[in-house]
N, C-alpha and C positions, 0 to 999 in steps of 0.2 A: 389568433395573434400571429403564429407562423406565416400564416398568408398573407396576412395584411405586408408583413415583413419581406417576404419574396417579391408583392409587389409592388413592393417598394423600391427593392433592389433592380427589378427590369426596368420599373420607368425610367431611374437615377443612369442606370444604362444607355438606355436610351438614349436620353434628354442629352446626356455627357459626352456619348460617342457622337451624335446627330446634328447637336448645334452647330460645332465647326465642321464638322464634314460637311461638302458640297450634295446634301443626301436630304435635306431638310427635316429639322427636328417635331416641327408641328405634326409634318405627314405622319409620320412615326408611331408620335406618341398616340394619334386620334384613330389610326388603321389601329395598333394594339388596342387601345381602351375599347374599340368599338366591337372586335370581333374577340374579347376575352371580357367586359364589360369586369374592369377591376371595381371592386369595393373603395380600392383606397386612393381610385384617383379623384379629385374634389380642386377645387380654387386653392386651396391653402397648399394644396401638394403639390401644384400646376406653378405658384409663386416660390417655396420651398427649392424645387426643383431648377426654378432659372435664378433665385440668387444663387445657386451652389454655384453654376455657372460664374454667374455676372464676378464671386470671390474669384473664382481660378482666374479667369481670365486677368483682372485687376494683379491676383498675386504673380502671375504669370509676365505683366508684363510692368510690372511693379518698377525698376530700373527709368522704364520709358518714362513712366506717369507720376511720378514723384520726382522725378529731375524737369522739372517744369522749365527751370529755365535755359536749360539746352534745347528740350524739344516743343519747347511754345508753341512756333510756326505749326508743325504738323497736330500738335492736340488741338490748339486752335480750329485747322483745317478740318478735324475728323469731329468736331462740333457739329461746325459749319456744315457738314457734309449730313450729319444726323436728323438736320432739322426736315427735310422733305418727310422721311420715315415720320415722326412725330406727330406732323402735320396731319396726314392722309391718314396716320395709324388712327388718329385721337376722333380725326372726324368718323371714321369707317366705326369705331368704337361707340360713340355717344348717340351714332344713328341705328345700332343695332344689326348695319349692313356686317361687320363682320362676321356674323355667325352665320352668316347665308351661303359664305363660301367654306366653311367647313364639311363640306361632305367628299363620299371615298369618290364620285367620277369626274370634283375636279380635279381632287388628290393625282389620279392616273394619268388625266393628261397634263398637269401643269408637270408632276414627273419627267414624263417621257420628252412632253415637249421642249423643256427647260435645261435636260439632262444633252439634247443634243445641240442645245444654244453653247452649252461648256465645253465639248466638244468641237465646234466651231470656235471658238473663243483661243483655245488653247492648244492648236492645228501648229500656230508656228514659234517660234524661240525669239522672244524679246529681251530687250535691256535695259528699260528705264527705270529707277529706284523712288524711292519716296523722296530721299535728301534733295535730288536735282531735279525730280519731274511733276512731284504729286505741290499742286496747286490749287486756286476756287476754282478754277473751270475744270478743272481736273476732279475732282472733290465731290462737288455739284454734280457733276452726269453720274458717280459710280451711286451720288446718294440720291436722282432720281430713279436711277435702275434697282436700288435699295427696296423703293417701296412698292415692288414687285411681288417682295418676301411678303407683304402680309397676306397673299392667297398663297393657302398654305400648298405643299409638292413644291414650290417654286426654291426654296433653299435659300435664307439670307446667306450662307456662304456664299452658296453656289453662283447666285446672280451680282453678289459685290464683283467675288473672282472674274466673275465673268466677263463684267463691264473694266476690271483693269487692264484683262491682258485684254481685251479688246484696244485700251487706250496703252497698250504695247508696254506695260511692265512686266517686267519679270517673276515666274511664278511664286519665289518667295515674298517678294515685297507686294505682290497682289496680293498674296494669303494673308501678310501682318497688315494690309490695310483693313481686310475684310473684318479681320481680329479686333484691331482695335477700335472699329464701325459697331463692334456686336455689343461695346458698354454701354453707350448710349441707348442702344436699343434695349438691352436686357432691364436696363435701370429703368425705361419710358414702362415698359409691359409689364415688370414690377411694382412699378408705382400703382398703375390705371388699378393692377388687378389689388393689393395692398388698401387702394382706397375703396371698394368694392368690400372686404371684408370686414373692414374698420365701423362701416356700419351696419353690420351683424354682430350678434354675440356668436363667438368659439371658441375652442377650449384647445388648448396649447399642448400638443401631443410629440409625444419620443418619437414619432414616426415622424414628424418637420425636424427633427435632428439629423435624424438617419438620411433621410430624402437631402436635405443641405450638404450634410458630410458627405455625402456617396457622388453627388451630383460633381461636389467641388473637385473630388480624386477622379472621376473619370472624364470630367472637362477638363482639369490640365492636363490627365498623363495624355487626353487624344493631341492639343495643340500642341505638343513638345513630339507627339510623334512625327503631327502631320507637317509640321514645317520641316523634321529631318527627313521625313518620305519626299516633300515637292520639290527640295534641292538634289535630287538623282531621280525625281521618275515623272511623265504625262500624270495627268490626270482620268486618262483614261480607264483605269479602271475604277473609278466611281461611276463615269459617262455609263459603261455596263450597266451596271449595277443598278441606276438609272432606269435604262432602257429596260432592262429583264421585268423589272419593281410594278414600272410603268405597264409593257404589254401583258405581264399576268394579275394584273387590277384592271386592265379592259376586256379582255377575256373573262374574266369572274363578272364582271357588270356585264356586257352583252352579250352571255350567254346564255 
């Protein structure tokens, strides 16, 4: 029972620090399951795990999303912007092709590769915001570059951020677009997997408590840190961090 509960706590970790970081959550989770082969990682914990997310995030930007009628335009927008991911997610999904890109050598190089697209990306100091800048054509490119995220190393953060300050916003307001791109998403990949267990019988464990509550505290406190971190600093030391992750996952495979 102990164990079960510690891995509990690393995945919730995991899952909580990884999703908004430009660090991608999937790689994460699937490099640990794989080379520690948890007991208690399963679909129910996998879904447990991104609602705790999908609450924080919602709680976190609760203001934005409950005042509908100030910020219509842009929830509208981050709809609109959702629907490519949804698309290609549900096809990759029903076809089975998504689990073919789960393994650790593309993990490595979508990493490495992807880590120095953000780096390129966020080389120079912009200043467009959501209120005056983020538009459908605007919307549209950040939510084809979106559905990048579903091979997994690639980082839904990392490649939303990517594609904003590419289109020259500003590191905050790329990061809360990124944020507010991940409900839609989190709810799509909840849903798929939700209707997946729905037709199975399972049995309702204190450990999808613990996994929801752990998941929810360590996705907000990461988004409340990360937007106080990208108004004073690059993003550069994720790009590292990246790069490091990246060449010691291809050196372990090609060696």
């Amino acid at each position: 029972m102990l164990s079960n509960i510690i891995e509990i706590i690393i995945l919730s970790l995991i899952q909580g620090v990884s999703e908004f970081l430009p660090i991608s959550s999937s790689a994460h989770l699937i490099i640990v399951s794989t080379l520690y082969e948890f007991k208690s990682s399963s679909l129910l914990i996998d879904v447990s795990l991104h609602l705790g997310s999908l609450f924080a995030i919602i709680f976190f930007f609760r203001k934005d999303l409950f005042n509908f009628q100030k910020n219509k335009k842009i929830l509208l927008l981050i709809i609109f912007g959702s629907v490519p991911l949804i698309i290609v997610g549900y096809i990759l999904y029903v076809t089975g092709l998504i689990h073919l890109l789960r393994n650790i050598k593309i993990i490595a190089w979508t990493t490495l590769i992807f880590g120095i697209v953000l780096y390129i990306a966020d080389k120079n100091d912009f200043n467009k915001n959501i209120r005056s800048n983020l538009n459908f054509r605007t919307i549209l490119y950040i939510g084809f570059f979106q559905t990048l995220a579903l091979i997994p190393g690639v980082s839904r953060a990392g490649i939303t951020i990517s594609a904003a300050r590419f289109l020259k916003f500003n590191r905050y307001d790329s990061s809360k677009i990124s944020f507010l791109l991940s409900i839609p998403a989190l709810t799509a990949a909840s849903a798929l997997s939700l209707n997946d267990i729905l037709v199975k019988n399972f049995e309702f464990s204190y450990l999808i408590l613990i996994a929801i509550t752990l998941s929810f505290l360590f996705s907000y406190f990461t988004v409340m840190f990360f937007l106080d971190y990208i108004n004073k600093f690059t993003l550069n030391v994720f790009v590292l961090y990246r790069v490091i992750i990246g060449i010691v996952l291809l050196i372990i495979i090609y060696s």
